[in-house]
C-alpha positions in Angstrom: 11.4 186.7 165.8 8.1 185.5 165.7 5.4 182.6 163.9 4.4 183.3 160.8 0.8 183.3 160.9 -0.3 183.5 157.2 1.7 184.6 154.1 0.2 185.3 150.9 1.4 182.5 148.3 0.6 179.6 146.2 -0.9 181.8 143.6 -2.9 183.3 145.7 -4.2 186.8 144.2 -2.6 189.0 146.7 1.3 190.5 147.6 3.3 191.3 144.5 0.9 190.9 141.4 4.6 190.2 139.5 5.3 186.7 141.4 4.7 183.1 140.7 4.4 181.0 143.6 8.2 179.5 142.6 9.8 183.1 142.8 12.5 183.2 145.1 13.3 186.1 147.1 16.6 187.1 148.6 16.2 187.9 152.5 19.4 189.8 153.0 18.0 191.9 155.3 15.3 192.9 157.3 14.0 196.0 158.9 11.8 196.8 162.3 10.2 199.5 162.0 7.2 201.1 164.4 3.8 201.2 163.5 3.3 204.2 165.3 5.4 206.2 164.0 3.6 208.0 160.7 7.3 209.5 160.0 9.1 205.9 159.9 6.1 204.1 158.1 7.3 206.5 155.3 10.6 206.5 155.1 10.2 202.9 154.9 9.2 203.0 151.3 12.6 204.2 150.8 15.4 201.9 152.5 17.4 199.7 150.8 15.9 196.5 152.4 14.4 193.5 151.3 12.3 192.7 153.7 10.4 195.3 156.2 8.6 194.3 159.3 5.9 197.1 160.1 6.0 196.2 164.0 2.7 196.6 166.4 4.2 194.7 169.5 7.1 195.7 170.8 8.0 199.0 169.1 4.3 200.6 170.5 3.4 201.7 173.8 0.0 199.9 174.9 -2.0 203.5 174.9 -0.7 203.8 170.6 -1.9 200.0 170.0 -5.2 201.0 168.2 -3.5 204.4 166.5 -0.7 202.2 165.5 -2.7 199.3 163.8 -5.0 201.8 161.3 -1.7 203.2 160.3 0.1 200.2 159.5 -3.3 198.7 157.9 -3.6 202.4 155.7 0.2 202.3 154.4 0.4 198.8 153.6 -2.9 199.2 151.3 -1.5 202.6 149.7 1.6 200.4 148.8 4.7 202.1 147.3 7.0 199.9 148.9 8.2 198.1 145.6 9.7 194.4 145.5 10.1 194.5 149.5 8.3 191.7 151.1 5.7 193.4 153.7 5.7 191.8 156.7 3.2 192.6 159.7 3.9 191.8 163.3 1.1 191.5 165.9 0.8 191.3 169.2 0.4 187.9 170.5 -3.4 186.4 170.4 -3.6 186.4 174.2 -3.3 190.4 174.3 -6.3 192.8 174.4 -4.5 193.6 171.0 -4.6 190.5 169.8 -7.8 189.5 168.0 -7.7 192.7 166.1 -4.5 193.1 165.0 -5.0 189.6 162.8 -7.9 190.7 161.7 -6.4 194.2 160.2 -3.5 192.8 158.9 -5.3 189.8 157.3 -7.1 192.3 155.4 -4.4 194.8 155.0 -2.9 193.1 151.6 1.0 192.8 153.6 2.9 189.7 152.2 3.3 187.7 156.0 1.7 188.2 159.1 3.9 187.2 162.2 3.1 186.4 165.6 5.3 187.9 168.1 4.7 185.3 170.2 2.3 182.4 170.7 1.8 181.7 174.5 -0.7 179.0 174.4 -0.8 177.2 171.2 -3.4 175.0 171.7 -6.8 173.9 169.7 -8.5 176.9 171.0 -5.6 179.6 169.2 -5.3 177.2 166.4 -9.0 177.5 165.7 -9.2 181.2 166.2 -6.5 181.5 163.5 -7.7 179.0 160.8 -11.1 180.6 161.1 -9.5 184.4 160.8 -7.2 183.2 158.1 -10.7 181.3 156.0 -12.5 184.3 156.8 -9.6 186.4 155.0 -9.3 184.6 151.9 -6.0 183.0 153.0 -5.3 179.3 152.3 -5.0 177.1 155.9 -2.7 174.0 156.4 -5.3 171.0 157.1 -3.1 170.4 160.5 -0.6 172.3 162.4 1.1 171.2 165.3 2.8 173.2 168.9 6.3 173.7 167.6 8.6 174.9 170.6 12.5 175.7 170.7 12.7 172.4 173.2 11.3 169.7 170.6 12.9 166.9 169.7 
């Protein structure tokens, strides 16, 4: 699935106005759907899900990248998606894509943003993200550490 890069809690003043940061959420399920496609980003706001991933890796060709982002970034800030939980996936930080799509989905208001992947999670990427996440209003652990599917 993914990292999740920053989500939008602790009393923060973003995501669902309604919530306290001890609301729980149920996570039944939860829906792909493609950033670049205008038609799906719609119908979104509609389906009986509780959780809805507005995808900019896999789901979008390389060329629909840019396209892709400003339409995720413009429907999650016109809202209408109700108690879902808003969830944006970007491409990993080592992608031409990258650097941008963490920026634009900091700043688009969605409740999570997730990492598709992180290739090299070193000091370098860690740094990049605390200072995208300070620069967004976003609160950032004091220390995070490589967590891979092989540790102990």
């Amino acid at each position: 699935m993914g990292t999740i890069l920053a989500c939008r809690c602790e009393s923060m003043p973003y995501g669902n106005p309604t919530e306290t940061p001890m609301t729980l959420r149920p996570r039944r399920s939860a829906l792909y759907m493609p950033g670049s496609n205008p038609r799906a980003l719609e119908k979104a706001k509609r389906l009986a899900a509780d959780v809805l991933i507005l995808d900019l890796e896999d789901s979008v060709a390389p060329e629909a990248k840019q396209t892709a982002r400003a339409q995720v970034v413009q429907t999650v800030r016109a809202g209408g998606f109700g108690d879902r939980e808003i969830l944006i996936r970007i491409n990993a930080l080592e992608t031409p894509w990258g650097a941008d799509d963490l920026v634009a989905a900091l700043t688009a208001g969605a409740d999570a943003v997730l990492a598709a992947s992180l290739f090299h999670f070193g000091e370098l990427t860690i740094g990049a993200v605390k200072a995208a996440l300070a620069a967004a209003g976003y609160p950032v652990r004091p220390s995070w550490k490589k967590e891979t599917a092989d540790a102990d």
